[in-house]
C-alpha positions as CSV (number, residue, x, y, z in Angstrom):
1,X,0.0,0.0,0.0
2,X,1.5,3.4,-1.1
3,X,0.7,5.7,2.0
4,X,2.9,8.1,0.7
5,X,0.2,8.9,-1.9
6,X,-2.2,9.7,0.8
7,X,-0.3,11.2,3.9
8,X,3.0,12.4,2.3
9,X,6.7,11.5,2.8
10,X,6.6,12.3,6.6
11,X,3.9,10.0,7.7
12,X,4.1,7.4,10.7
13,X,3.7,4.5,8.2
14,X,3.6,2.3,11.1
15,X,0.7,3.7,12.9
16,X,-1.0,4.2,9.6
17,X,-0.8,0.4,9.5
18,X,-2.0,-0.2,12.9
19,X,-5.4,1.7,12.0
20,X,-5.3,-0.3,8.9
21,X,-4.8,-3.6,10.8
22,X,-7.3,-2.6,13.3
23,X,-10.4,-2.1,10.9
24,X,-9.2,-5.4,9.0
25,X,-9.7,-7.4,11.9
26,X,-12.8,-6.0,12.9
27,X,-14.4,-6.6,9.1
28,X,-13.6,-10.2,9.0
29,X,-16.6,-11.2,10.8
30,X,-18.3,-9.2,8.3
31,X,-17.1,-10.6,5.1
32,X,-15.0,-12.9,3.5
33,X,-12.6,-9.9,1.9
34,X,-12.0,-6.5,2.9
35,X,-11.6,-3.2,0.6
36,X,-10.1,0.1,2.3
37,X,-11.4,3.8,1.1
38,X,-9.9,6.6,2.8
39,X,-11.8,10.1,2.5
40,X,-9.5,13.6,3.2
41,X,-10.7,16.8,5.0
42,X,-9.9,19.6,3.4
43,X,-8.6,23.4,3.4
44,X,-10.4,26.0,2.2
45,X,-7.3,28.5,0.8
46,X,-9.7,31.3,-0.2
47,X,-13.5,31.8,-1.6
48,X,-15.4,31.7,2.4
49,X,-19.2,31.6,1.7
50,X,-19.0,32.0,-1.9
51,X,-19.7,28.5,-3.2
52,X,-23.6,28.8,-2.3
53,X,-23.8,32.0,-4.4
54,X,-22.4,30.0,-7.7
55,X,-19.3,32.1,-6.8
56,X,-15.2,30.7,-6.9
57,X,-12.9,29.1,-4.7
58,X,-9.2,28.1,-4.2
59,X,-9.5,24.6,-2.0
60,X,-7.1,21.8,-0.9
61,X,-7.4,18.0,0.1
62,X,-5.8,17.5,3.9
63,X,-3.7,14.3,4.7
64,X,-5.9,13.6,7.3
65,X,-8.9,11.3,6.5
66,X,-11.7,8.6,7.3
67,X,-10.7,5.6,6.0
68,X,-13.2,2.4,6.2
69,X,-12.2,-1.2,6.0
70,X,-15.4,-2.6,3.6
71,X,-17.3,-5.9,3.1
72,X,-19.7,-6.4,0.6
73,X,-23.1,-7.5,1.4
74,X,-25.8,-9.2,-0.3
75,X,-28.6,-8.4,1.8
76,X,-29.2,-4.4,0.8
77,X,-27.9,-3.5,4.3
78,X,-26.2,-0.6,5.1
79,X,-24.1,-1.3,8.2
80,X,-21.3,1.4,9.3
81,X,-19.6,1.5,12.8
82,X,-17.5,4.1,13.9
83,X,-15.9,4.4,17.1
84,X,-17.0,6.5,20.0
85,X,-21.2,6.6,17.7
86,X,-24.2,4.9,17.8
87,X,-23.5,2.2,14.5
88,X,-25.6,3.6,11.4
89,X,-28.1,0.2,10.5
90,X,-30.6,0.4,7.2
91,X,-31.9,-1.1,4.1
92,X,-30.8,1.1,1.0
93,X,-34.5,-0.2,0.0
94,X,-35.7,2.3,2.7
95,X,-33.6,5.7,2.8
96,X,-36.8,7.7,4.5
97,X,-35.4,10.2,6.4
98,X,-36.6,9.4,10.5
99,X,-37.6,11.6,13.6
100,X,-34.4,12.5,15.3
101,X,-32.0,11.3,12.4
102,X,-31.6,14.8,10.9
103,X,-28.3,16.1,12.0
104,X,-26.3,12.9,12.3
105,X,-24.3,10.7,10.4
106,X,-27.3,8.2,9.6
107,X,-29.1,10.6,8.2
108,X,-25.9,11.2,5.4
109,X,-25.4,7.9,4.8
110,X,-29.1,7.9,3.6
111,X,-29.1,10.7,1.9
112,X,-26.1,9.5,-0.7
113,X,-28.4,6.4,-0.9
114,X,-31.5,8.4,-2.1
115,X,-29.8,10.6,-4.0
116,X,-27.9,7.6,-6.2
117,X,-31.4,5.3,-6.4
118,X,-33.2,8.9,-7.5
119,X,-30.6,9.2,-10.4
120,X,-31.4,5.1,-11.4
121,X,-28.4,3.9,-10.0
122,X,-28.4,0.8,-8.2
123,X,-26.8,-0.1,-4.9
124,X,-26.6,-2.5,-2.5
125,X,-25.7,-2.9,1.1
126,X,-22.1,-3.1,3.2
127,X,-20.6,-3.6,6.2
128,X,-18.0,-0.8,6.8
129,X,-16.0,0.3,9.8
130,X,-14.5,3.6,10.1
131,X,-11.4,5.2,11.5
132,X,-10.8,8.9,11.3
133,X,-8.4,12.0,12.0
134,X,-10.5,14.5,10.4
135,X,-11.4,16.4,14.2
136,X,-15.7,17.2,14.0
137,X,-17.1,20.6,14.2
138,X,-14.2,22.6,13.8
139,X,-14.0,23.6,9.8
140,X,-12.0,20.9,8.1
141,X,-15.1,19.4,6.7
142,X,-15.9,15.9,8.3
143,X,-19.2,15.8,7.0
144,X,-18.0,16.2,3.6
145,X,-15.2,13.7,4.4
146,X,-18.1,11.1,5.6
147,X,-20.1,12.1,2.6
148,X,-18.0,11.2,0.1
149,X,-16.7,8.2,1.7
150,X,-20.0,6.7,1.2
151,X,-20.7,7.7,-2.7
152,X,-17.0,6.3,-3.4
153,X,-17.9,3.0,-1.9
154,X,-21.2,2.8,-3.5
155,X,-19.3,3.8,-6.5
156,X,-16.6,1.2,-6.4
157,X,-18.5,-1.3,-4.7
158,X,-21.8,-1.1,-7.3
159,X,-21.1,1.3,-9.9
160,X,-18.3,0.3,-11.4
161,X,-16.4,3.9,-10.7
162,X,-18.9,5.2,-13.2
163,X,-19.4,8.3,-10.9
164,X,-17.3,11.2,-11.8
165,X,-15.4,13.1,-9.0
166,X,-18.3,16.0,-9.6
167,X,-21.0,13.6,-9.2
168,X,-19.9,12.3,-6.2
169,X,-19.7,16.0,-5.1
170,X,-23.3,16.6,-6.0
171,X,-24.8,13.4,-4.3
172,X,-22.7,14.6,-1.4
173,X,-24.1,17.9,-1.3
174,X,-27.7,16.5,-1.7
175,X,-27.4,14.3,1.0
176,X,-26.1,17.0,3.6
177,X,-28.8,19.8,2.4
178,X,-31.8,17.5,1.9
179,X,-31.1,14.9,4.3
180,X,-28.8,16.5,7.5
181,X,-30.2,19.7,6.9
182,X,-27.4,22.1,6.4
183,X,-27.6,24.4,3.3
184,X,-23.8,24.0,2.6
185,X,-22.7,25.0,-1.0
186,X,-20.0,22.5,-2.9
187,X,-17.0,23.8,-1.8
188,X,-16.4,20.7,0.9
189,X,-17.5,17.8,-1.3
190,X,-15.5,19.1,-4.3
191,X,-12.4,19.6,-2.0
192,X,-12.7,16.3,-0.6
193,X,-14.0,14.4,-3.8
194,X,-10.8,16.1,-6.5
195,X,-8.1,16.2,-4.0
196,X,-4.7,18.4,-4.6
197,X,-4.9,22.2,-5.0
198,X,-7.3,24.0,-7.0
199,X,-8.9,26.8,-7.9
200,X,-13.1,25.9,-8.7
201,X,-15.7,28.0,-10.6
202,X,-19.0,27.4,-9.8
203,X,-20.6,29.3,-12.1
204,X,-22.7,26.3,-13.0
205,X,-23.1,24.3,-10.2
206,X,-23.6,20.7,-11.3
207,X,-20.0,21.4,-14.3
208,X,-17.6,23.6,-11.9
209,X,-14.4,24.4,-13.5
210,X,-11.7,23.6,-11.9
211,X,-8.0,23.9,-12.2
212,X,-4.8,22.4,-10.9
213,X,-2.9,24.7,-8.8
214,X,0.6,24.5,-6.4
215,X,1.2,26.0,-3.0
216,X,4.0,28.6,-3.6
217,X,7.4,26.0,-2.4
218,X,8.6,26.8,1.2
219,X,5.8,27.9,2.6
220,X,3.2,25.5,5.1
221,X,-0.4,25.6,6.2
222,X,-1.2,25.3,9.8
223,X,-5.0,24.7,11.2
224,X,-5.8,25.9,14.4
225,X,-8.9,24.5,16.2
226,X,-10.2,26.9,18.5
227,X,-11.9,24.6,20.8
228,X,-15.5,26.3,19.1
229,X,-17.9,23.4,17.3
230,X,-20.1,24.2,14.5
231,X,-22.9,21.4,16.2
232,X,-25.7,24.1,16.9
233,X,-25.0,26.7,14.8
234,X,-26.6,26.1,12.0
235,X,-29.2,28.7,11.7
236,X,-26.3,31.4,11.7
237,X,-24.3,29.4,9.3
238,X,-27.5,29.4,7.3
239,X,-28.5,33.0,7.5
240,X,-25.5,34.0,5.4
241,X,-26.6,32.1,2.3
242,X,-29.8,33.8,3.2
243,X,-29.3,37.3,3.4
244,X,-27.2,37.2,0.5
245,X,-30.2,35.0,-1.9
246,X,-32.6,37.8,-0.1
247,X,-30.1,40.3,-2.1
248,X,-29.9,38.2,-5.4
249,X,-34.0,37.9,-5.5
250,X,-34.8,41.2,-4.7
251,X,-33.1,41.4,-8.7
252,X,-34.9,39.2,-9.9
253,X,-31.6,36.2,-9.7
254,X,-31.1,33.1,-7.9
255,X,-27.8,33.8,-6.6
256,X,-25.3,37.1,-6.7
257,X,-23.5,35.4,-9.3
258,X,-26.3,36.4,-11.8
259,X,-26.1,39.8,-10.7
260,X,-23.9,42.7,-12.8
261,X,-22.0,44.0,-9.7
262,X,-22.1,47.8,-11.0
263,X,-26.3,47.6,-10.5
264,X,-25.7,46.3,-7.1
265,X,-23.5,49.1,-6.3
266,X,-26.3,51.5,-7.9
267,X,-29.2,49.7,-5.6
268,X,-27.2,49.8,-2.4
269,X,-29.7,52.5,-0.3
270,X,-32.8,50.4,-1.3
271,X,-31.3,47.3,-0.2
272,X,-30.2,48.4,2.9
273,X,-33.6,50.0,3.3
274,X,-34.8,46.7,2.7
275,X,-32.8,44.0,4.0
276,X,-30.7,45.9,6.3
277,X,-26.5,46.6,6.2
278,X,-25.3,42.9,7.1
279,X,-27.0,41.8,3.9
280,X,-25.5,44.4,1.7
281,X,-21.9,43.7,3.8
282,X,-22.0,39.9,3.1
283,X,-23.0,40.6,-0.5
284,X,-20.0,43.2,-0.7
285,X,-17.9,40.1,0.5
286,X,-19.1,37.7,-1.6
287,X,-18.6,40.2,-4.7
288,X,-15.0,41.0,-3.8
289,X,-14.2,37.4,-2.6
290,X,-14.2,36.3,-5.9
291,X,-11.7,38.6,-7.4
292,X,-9.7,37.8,-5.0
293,X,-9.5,34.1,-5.8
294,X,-9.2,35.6,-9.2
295,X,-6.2,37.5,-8.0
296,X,-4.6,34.5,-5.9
297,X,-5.1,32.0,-8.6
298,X,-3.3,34.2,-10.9
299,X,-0.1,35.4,-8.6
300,X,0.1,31.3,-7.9
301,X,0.7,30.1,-11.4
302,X,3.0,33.8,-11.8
303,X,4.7,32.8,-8.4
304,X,3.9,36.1,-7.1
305,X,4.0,34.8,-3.4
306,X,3.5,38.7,-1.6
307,X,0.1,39.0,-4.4
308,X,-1.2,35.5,-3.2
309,X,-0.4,35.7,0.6
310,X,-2.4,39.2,0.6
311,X,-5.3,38.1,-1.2
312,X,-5.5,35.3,1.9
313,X,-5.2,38.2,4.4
314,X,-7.7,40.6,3.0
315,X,-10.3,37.5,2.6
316,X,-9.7,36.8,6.6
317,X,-10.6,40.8,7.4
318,X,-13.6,40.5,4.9
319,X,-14.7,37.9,6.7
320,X,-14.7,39.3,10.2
321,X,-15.5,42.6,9.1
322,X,-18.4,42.3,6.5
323,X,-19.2,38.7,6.3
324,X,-19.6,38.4,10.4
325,X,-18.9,35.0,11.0
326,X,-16.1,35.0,13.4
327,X,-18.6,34.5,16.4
328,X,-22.2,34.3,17.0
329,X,-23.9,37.7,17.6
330,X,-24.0,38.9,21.0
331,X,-21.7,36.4,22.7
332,X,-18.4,36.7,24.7
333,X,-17.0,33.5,23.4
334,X,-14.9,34.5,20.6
335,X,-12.0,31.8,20.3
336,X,-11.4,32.5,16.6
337,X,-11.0,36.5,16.6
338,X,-8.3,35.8,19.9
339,X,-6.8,33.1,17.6
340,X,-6.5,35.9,14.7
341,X,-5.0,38.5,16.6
342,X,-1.9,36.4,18.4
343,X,-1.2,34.9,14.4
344,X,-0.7,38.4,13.4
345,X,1.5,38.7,16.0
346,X,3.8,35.5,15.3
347,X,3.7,35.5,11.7
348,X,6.3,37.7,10.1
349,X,6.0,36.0,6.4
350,X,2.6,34.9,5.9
351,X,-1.2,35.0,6.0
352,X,-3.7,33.9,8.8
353,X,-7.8,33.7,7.8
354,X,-11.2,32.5,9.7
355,X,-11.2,29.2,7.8
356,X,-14.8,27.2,7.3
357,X,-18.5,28.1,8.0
358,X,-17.0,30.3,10.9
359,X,-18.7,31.2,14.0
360,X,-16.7,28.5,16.0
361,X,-13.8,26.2,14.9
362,X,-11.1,26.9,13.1
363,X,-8.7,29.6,11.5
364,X,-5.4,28.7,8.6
365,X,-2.3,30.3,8.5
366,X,0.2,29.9,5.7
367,X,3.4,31.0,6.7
368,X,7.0,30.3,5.7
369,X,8.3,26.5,6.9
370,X,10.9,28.0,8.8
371,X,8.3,29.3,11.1
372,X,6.2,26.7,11.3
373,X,8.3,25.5,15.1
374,X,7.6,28.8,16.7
375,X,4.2,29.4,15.5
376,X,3.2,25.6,16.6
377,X,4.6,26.0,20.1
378,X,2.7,29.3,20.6
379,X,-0.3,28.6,19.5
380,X,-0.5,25.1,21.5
381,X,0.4,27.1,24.5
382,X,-3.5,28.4,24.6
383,X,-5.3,26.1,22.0
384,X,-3.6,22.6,23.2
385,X,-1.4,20.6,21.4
386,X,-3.9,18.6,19.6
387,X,-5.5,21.3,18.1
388,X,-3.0,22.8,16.3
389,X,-1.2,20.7,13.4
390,X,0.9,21.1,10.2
391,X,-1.9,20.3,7.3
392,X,-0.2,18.4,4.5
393,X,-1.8,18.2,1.3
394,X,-3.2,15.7,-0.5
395,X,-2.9,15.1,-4.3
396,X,-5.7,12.1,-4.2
397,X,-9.3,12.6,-3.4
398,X,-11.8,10.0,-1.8
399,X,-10.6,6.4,-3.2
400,X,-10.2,2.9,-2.9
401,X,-6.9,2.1,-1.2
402,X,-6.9,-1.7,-2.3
């Protein structure tokens, strides 16, 4: 097995193959023969809360991952088991959503179901066990990492790999609007489902454009988890993509994509009559988010490291400043703003951003390797040393492992 591949040249090979050995032994009950799939988390470079609006992002594939030791089953059952939950138990004959499911894994798990039996595929059941390192809640996209999981072993296991890295995206995406009930955009299942570095249009949803990029050489990305969780704050979460389809309808467009952004700037005083400054502030954000991925995407492939690592630092003040999502309204717990201000204190060459839905979890910085040791230490000083880890990136999306 070729973990390089998956978790890069510096990975503990030999605890990767204790978590390997570990789910092998506990799917032998299950199955004659086991298949492994590992799933990444993902980084979201640049493009916060723009995917919803049809707008662009610059997104990367993590080294850590779910990965689920798999036996086939011929009875239509869906079995997963995941350590420290409740095992996940139905018949893909009968993906109705259940009182009390929204919100949790099971109800995902269905939800890629449906959404591959509504588009005439057929699937059938497994027995899978799960191990991860993608940490819940706290903006490096476990949902997504779950989601795809699933559509890539349906895929593999049933499909014959006919799904495309976009459809999986898409079922994905189904499965956690329709199904777990968050209105997320395709940002997370696209950066889990392509893998690498790459700059994604979605202009049309459902046929993004994406392109290969690199991470300017010397530099690193570090995650912070604040300690927040994003379990509970969905309705802020959700209120963004709100206010800012409030501002697309009131012209007559399903998203601010559609809109000419010279005609919002002409109808700012009636929407703010209407809808109030926040809206207009997170449709400013949106609107200027994507040049900047424009701008980033473009200084990466000229190597112009200072033009990149700015457009990274002027998306983090957009988002505190007119996108809001740095804390929930009114409260005194503010973990990601106290995270923001001691990076810009330790990071001479670099660029630290909110990083995810926001409100709670995490924040990125991409600084120079050669500060990488100080900036750890620090930051584990008030954060705890297992929240604060040197992301390597991933070239390979959701896949089989053998």
């Amino acid at each position: 097995m070729n973990f390089t591949a998956l978790y890069g040249n510096f990975c503990n090979k030999r605890e990767i193959e204790r978590r390997y050995a570990s789910l092998e032994e506990k799917c032998r009950a299950a199955g004659p023969s086991t298949a492994f799939y590992s799933s990444p988390g993902r980084a979201e470079i640049l493009g916060n809360h723009t995917d919803h609006q049809a707008g662009e992002v610059i997104v990367s594939a993590l080294s850590c991952d779910i990965v689920a030791g798999v036996a086939k089953r011929d009875d239509g059952v869906v079995e997963i088991c995941s350590a420290g939950f409740s095992p996940i138990r139905f018949s893909v004959k009968d993906t109705t959503p259940k009182d009390g499911e929204k919100g949790r894994s099971a109800s995902i798990a269905k939800g890629i179901v449906a959404a591959l039996r509504a588009k005439g595929y057929e699937v059938g059941g497994f027995s899978a066990y799960t191990d991860s390192t993608v940490f819940r809640g706290a903006g490096v996209s476990s949902s997504a990492a779950f989601e795809v999981l699933v559509a890539e072993i349906c895929n593999d296991l049933y499909l014959g790999g006919r799904l495309s890295k976009t459809e999986k995206a898409v079922v994905a995406q189904f499965a956690e609007n329709e199904y777990f009930g968050k209105p997320c955009g395709l940002l997370d299942p696209c950066g889990v489902s392509y893998g690498g570095l790459n700059r994604i249009d979605f202009k049309h949803p459902e046929s993004p454009v994406v392109e290969r990029l690199a991470l300017p050489k010397g530099y690193a990305l570090v995650l912070v988890n604040t300690g927040g969780s994003h379990s509970g704050l969905t309705e802020y979460y959700a209120s963004i993509k709100e206010e800012m389809s409030e501002v697309a309808r009131f012209f007559s467009k399903k998203t601010l994509r559609e809109v000419p952004y010279f005609l919002f700037l002409d109808r700012v005083n009636r929407l703010r009559e209407k809808f109030g400054e926040r809206a207009v502030l997170r449709a400013l954000h949106y609107f200027d988010e994507n040049r900047r991925v424009d701008l980033a995407a473009k200084a990466l492939k000229e190597g112009n490291v200072s033009c990149f690592l700015e457009q990274v630092s002027r998306s983090g003040r957009s988002s505190v400043a007119y996108l809001q999502n740095a804390f929930v309204p009114g409260s005194t717990v503010q973990p990601i703003l106290l995270a923001l201000a001691l990076s810009e204190r330790i990071v001479k060459d670099g660029a630290v951003r909110l990083h995810g839905g926001g409100f709670a979890g995490t924040i990125l910085a991409v600084l120079k390797e050669e500060e990488t040791a100080k900036y750890l230490s620090e930051m584990k000083k008030v954060f705890g040393d297992k929240n604060v880890f040197l992301a390597r990136l991933r070239s390979l999306g959701a896949c089989r492992v053998k």
